[in-house]
C-alpha positions as CSV (number, residue, x, y, z in Angstrom):
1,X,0.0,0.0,0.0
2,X,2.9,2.6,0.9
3,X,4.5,1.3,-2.2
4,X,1.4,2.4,-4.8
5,X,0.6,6.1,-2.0
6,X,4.5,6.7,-3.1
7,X,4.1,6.1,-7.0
8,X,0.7,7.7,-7.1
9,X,2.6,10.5,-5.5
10,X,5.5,10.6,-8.1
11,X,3.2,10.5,-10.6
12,X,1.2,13.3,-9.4
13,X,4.1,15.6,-9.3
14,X,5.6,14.8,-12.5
15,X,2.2,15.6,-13.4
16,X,2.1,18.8,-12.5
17,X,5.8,19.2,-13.6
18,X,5.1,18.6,-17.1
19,X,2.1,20.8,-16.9
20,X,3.5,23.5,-15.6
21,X,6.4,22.7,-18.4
22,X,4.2,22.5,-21.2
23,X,1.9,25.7,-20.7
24,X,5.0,28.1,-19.5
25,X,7.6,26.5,-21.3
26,X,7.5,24.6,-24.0
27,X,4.3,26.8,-25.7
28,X,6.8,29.2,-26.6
29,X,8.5,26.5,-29.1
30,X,7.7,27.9,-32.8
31,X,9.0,25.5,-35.1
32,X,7.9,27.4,-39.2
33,X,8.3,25.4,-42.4
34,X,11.6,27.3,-43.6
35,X,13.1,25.7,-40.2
36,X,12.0,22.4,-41.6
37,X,12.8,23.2,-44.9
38,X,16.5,24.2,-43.9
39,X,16.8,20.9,-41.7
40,X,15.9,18.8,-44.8
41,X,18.4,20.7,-47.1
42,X,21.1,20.5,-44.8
43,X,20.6,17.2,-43.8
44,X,19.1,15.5,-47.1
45,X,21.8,12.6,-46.9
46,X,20.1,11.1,-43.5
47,X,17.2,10.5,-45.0
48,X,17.8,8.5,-47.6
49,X,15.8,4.8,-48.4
50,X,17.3,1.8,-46.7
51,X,15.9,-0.6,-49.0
52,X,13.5,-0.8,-52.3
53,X,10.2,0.9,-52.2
54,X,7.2,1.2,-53.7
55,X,4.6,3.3,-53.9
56,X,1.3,1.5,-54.7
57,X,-3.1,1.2,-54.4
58,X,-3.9,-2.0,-53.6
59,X,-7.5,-3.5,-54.9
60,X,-9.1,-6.1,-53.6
61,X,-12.0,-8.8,-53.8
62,X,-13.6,-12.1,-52.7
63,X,-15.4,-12.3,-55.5
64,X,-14.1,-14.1,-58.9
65,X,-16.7,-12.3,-61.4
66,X,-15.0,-9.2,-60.2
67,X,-12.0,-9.9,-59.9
68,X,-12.2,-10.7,-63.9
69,X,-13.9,-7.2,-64.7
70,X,-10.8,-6.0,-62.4
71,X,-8.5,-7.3,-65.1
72,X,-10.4,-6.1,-67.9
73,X,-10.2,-2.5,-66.4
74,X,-6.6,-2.7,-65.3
75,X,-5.2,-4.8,-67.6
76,X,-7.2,-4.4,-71.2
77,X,-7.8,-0.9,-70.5
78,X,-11.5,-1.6,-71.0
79,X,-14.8,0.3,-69.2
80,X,-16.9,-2.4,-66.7
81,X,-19.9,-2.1,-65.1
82,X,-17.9,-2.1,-61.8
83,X,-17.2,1.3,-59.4
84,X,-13.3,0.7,-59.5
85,X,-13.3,2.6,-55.9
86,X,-15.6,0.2,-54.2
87,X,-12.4,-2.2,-54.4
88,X,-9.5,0.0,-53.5
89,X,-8.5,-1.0,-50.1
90,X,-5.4,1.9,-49.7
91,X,-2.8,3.9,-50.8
92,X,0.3,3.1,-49.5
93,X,4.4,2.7,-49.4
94,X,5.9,-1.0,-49.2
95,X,9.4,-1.9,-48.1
96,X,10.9,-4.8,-50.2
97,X,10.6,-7.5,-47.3
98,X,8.4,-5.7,-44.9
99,X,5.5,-7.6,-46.7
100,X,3.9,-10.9,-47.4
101,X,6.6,-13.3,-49.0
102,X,3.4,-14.3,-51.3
103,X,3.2,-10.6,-52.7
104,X,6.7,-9.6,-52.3
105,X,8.1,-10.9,-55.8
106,X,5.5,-9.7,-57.5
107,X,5.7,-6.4,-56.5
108,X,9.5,-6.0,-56.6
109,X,10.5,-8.6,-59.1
110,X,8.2,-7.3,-61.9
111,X,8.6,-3.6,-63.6
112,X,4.8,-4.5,-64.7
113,X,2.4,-1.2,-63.6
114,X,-0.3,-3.0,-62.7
115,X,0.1,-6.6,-61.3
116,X,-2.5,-8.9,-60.3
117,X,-5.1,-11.4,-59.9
118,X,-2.9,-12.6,-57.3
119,X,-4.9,-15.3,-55.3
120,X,-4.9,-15.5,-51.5
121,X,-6.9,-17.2,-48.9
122,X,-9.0,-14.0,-48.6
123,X,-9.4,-13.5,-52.2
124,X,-8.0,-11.7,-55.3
125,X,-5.5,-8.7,-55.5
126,X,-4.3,-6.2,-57.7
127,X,-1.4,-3.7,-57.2
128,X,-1.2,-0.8,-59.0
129,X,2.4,0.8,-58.7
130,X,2.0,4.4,-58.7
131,X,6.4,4.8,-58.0
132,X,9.1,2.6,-57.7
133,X,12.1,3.9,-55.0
134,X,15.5,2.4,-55.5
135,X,17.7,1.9,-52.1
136,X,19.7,4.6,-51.2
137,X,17.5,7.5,-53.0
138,X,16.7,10.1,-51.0
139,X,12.3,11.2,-49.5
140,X,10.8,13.9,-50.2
141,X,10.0,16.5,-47.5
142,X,6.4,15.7,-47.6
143,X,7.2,12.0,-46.3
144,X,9.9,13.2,-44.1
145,X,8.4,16.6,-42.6
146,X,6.7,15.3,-39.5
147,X,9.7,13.4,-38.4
148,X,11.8,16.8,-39.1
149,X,9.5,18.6,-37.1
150,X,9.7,16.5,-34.0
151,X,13.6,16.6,-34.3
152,X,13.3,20.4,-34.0
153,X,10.5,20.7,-31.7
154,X,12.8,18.2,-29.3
155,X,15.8,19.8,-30.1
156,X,14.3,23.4,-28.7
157,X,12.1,21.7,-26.1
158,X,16.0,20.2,-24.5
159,X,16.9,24.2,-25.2
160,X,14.5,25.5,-23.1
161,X,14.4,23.0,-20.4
162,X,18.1,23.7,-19.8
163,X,17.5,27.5,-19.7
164,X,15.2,26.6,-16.7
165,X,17.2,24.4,-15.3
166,X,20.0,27.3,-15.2
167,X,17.8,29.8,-14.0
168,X,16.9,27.7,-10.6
169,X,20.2,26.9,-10.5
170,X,21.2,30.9,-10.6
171,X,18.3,31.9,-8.3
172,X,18.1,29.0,-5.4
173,X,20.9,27.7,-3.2
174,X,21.4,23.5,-4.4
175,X,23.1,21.0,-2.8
176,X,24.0,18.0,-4.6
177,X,24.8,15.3,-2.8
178,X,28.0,13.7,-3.8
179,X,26.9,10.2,-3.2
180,X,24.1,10.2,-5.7
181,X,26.6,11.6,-8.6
């Protein structure tokens, strides 16, 4: 019981700590898209791909009649009777080996735009590849600007946490004890 009054306690103070921290302090951080802008142009070479990518929408269906009007639209270039949106299940960016082994060489051993049926045991897919990344070339800022952002805002946030620190340090007598060092 002492043990969970003494966390509850800690947590109550670190609480109000980063309370206090985040409406005094860190509200003043103003991080503005030229900052980002001048992080990615200075640091373009840390951001570069690790492996293959590809950007791609994947389609999907249970059904066999549509997955056959699928490949006429994709494949033949032909109009169906089908709402082509009603099977697109997302946009998205794949990592060569960050996917199922059963789509993998289909999507990275083929330079084919549009790939598919591929049969699963949930149905029939088609991939679409919208962009093809080779390893080593560098994102774009739009794919990179949140995590640029965060660097920054962190970066500042450390800033003016050690301003504060310095300020108490300057304004109240501290003993540190040598033992805890």
């Amino acid at each position: 019981d002492s043990t969970l009054l003494e966390k509850r306690d800690v947590f109550f103070d670190n609480l109000i700590i980063s309370s206090f921290l985040s409406k005094n302090q860190y509200s003043k951080i103003n991080i503005s898209n030229k900052d980002v802008l001048d992080y990615y142009n200075k640091n373009k070479g840390s951001f570069s791909r690790e492996s293959e990518e590809v950007f791609l929408e994947h389609y999907f269906t249970q059904e066999p009649a549509f997955s056959k009007k699928l490949k006429t639209f994709f494949i033949l270039n032909k109009k169906t009777d089908i709402n082509i949106s009603d099977f697109l299940l997302e946009s998205k960016t794949i990592k060569k080996g960050r996917t199922s082994a059963e789509f993998t060489s289909y999507i990275f051993d083929t330079k084919k735009e549009i790939i598919g049926p591929i049969t699963s045991k949930r149905g029939y897919h088609f991939f679409k590849i919208l962009n093809r990344y080779q390893k080593g070339s560098v994102k774009g800022l739009e794919i990179v600007y949140d995590e640029i952002f965060q660097r920054l805002y962190k970066k500042e946030k450390k800033k003016l946490s050690i301003a504060l620190l310095d300020s108490i340090k300057n304004t109240e007598e501290i003993y540190i004890n040598p033992k805890y060092q």
